[in-house]
VMD Tcl script that draws the C-alpha trace (Angstrom):
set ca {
  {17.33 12.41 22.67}
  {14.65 12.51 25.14}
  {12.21 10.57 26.01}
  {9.48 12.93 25.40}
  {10.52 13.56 21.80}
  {10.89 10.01 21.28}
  {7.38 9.34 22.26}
  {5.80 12.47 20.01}
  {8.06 10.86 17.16}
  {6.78 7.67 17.72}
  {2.97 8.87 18.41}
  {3.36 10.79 14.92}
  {4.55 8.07 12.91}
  {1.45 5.63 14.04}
  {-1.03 8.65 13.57}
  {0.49 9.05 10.05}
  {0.57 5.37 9.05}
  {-3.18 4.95 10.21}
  {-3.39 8.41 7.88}
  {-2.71 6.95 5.08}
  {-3.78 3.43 5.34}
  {-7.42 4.94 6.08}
  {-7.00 6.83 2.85}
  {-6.55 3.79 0.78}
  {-9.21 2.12 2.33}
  {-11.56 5.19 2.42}
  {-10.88 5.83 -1.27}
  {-11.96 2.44 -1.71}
  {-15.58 2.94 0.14}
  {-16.29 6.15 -1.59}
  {-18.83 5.06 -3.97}
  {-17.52 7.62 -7.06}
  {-16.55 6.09 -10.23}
  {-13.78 8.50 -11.01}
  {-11.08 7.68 -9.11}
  {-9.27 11.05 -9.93}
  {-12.00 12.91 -8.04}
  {-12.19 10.24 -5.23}
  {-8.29 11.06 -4.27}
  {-9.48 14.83 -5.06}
  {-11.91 15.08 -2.34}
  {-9.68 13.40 0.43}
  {-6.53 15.46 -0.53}
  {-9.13 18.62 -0.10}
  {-10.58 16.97 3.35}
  {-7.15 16.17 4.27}
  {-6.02 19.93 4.14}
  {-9.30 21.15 5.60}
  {-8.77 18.73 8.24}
  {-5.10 19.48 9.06}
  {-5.66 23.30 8.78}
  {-8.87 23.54 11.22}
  {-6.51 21.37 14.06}
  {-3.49 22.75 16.13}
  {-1.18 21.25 17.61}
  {-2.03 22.45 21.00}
  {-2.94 18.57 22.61}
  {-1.65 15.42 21.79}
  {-5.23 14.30 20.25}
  {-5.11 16.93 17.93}
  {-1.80 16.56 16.54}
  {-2.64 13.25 16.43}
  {-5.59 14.33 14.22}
  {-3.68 16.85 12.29}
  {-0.66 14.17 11.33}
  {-3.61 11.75 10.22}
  {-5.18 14.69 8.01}
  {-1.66 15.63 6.69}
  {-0.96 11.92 5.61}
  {-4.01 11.51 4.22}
  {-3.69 14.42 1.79}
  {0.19 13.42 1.13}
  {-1.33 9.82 0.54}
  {-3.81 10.90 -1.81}
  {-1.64 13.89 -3.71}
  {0.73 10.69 -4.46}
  {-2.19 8.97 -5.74}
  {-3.47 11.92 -8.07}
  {0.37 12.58 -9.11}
  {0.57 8.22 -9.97}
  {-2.65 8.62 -11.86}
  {-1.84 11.83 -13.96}
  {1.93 10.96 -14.86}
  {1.94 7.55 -13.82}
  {2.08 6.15 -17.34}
  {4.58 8.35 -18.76}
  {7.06 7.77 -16.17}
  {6.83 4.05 -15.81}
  {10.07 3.45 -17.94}
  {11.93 6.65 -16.00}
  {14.32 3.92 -13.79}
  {14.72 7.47 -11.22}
  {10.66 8.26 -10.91}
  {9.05 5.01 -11.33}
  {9.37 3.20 -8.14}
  {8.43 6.43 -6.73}
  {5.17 7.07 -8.47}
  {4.50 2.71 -8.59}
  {3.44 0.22 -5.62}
  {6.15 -2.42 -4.80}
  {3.74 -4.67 -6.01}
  {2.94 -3.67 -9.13}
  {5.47 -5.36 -11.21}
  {3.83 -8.78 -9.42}
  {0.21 -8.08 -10.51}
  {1.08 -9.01 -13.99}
  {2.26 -12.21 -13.09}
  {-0.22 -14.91 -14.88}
  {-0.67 -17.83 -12.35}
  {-1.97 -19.66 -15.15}
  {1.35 -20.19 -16.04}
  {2.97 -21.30 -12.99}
  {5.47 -24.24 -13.82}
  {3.61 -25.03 -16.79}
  {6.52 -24.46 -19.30}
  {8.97 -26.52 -16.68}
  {10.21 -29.58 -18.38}
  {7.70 -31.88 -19.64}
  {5.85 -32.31 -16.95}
  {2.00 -31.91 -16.54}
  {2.30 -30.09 -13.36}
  {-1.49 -29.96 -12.62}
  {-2.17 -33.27 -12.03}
  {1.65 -33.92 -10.20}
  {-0.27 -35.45 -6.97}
  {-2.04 -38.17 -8.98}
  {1.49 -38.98 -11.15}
  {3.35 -39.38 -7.35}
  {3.63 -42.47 -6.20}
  {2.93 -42.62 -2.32}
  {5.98 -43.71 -0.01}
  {5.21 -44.21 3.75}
  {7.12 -41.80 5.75}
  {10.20 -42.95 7.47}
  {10.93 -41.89 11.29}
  {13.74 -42.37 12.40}
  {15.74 -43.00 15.54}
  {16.53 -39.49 17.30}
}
mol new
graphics top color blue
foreach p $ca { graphics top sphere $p radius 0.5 }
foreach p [lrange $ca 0 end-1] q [lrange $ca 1 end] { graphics top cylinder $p $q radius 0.2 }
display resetview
């Protein structure tokens, strides 16, 4: 390996992670209802994008791997949104179509320990008695 390919390697993988992080946010700023079409128009800006850039300079592949991870970013988005119900029992497609975080989101933090024991949990700092801290020796 040389050091030059290291560095495009490594150049390319930050241009494609600020691709698609700028994708989620900039679907998020686009003010469009619909998010089908929102993820539509970046995957088509992505392409544009990517296809009008070479890879002649190093600021234009950078451009052209942002672009490209942009429109893979979005296509994934589109693809979650069309199939993603269908395929959230499929155990193979699922995590690949679902954010690592989805499973979480349905957490209710209403509940949190409030089925533990007997205790009222949300008033636990008025039930505790106070004990001065001991140092010790050390």
């Amino acid at each position: 390996m040389k050091k030059e390919e290291f560095l495009s390697t490594l150049v390319s993988v930050a241009s494609m992670t600020v691709g698609a992080m700028g994708s989620k946010i900039a679907a998020d700023m686009i003010p469009i209802e619909n998010t089908t079409v929102r993820s539509g128009l970046l995957v088509l800006g992505g392409i544009a994008g990517a296809s009008m850039l070479d890879r002649k300079s190093t600021v234009r592949k950078i451009g052209q791997d942002v672009a490209i991870s942009m429109a893979v970013t979005q296509t994934g988005e589109l693809i979650k949104a069309w199939v993603g119900d269908r395929m959230k029992d499929n155990k193979f497609l699922a995590p690949a179509l679902a954010s690592p975080m989805d499973s979480y989101m349905d957490l209710d933090s209403t509940n949190f320990l409030s089925s533990y024991g007997s205790t009222n949990y949300d008033f636990i700092s008025e039930d505790v008695a106070y004990e001065p801290l001991q140092e010790f020796a050390g």
